[in-house]
Residue frames as qw, qx, qy, qz and C-alpha x, y, z in Angstrom:
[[0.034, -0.699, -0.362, 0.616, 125.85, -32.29, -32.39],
 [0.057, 0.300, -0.347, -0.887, 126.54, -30.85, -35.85],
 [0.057, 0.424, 0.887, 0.173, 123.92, -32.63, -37.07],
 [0.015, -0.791, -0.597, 0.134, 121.34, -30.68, -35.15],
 [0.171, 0.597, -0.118, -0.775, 122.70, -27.15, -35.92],
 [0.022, -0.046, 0.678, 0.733, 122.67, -28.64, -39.60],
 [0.129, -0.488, -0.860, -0.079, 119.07, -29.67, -39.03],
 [0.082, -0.697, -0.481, 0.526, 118.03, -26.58, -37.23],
 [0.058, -0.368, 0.403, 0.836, 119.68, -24.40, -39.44],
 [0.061, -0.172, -0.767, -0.615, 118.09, -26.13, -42.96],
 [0.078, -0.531, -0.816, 0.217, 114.51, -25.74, -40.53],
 [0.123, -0.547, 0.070, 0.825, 115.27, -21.95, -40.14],
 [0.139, 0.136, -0.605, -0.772, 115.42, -21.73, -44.37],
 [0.026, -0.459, -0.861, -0.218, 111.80, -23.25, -44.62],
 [0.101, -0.841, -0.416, 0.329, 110.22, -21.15, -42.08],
 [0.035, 0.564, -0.222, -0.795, 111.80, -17.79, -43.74],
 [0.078, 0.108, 0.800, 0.585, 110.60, -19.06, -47.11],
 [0.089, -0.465, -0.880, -0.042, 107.66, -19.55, -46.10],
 [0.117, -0.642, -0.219, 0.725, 107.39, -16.35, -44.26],
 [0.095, -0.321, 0.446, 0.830, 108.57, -14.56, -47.42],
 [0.156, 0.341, 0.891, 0.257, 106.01, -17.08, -49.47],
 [0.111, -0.667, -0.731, 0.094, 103.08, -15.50, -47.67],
 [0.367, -0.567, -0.235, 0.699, 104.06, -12.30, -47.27],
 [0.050, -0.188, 0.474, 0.859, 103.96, -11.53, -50.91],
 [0.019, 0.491, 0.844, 0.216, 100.71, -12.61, -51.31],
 [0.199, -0.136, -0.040, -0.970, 98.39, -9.92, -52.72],
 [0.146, 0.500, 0.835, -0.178, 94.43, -9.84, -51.70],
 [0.120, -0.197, -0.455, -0.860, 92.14, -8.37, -53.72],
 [0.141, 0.361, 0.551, -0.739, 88.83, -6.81, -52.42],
 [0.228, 0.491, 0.605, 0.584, 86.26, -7.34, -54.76],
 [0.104, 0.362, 0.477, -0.794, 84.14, -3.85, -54.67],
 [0.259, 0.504, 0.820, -0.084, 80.55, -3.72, -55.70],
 [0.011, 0.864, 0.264, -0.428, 80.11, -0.18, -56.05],
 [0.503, 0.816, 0.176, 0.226, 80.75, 2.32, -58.59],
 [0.509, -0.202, -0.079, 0.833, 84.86, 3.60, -58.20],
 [0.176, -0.728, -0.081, 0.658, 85.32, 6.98, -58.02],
 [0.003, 0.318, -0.405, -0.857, 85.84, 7.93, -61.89],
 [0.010, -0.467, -0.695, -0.546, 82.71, 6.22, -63.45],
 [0.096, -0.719, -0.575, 0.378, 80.71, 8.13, -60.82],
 [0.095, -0.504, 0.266, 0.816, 82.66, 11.60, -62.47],
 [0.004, -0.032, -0.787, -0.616, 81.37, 10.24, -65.65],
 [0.167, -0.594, -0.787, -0.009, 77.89, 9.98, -64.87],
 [0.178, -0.732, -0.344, 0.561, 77.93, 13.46, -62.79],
 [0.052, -0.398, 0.317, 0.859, 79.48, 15.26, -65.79],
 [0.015, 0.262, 0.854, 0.449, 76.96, 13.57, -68.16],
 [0.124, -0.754, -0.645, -0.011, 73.72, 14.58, -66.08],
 [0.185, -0.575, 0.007, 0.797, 75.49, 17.99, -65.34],
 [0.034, 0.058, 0.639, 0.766, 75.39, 18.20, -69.50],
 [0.114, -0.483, -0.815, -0.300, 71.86, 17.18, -69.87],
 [0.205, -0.721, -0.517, 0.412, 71.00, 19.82, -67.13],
 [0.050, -0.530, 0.186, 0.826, 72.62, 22.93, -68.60],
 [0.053, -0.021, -0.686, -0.725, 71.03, 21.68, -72.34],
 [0.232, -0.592, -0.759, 0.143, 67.87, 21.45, -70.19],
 [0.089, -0.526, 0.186, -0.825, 68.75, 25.32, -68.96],
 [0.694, -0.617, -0.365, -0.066, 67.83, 23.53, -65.40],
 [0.008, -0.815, 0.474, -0.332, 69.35, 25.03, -62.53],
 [0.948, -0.181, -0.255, -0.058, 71.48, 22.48, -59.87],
 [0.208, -0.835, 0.509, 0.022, 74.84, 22.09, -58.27],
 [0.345, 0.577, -0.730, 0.122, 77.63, 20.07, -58.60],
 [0.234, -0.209, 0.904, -0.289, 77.11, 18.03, -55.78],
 [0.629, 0.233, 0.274, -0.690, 73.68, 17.52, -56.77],
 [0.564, 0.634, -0.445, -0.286, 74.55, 16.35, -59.94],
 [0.154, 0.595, -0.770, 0.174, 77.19, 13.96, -58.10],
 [0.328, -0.134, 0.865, -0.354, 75.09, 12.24, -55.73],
 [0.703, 0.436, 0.101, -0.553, 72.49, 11.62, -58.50],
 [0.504, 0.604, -0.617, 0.001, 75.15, 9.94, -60.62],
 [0.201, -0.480, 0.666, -0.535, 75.67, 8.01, -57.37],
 [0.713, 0.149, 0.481, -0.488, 72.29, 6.63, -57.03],
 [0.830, 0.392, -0.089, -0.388, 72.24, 5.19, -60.46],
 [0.477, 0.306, -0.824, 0.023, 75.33, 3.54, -60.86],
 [0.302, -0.203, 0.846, -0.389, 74.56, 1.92, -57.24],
 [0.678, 0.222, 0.327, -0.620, 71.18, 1.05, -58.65],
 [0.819, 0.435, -0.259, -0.269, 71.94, -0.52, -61.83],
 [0.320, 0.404, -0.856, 0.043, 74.81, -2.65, -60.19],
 [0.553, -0.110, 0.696, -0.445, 72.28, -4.63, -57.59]]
């Protein structure tokens, strides 16, 4: 009978390894889209070009314009 605890036991250590194995595994999400700081970049750029323009506009405006292009130029 010691056998099988020894056998059950050493079974035990695999499966928790394994467990442990997998558990650390990372996954990465590729995303297409433009992250949140080039989009700032882009909005603060056409924001520039508008005020050296003396055009009038808003912030968001500015933001979702910035938006459109990066989406556009990554397809």
């Amino acid at each position: 009978m010691k056998t099988s605890k020894t056998q059950l036991t050493g079974k035990q250590k695999k499966s928790s390894a394994t467990t442990e194995a997998v558990s650390s595994k990372k996954i990465t999400i590729s995303n297409s889209g433009p992250d949140e700081e080039e989009i700032r970049a882009k909005a603060k750029e056409i924001y520039n070009e508008r005020m050296a323009r003396g055009e009038h506009g808003t912030s968001e405006g500015d933001w979702i314009k910035a938006e459109e292009l990066l989406k556009g130029s990554k397809k």
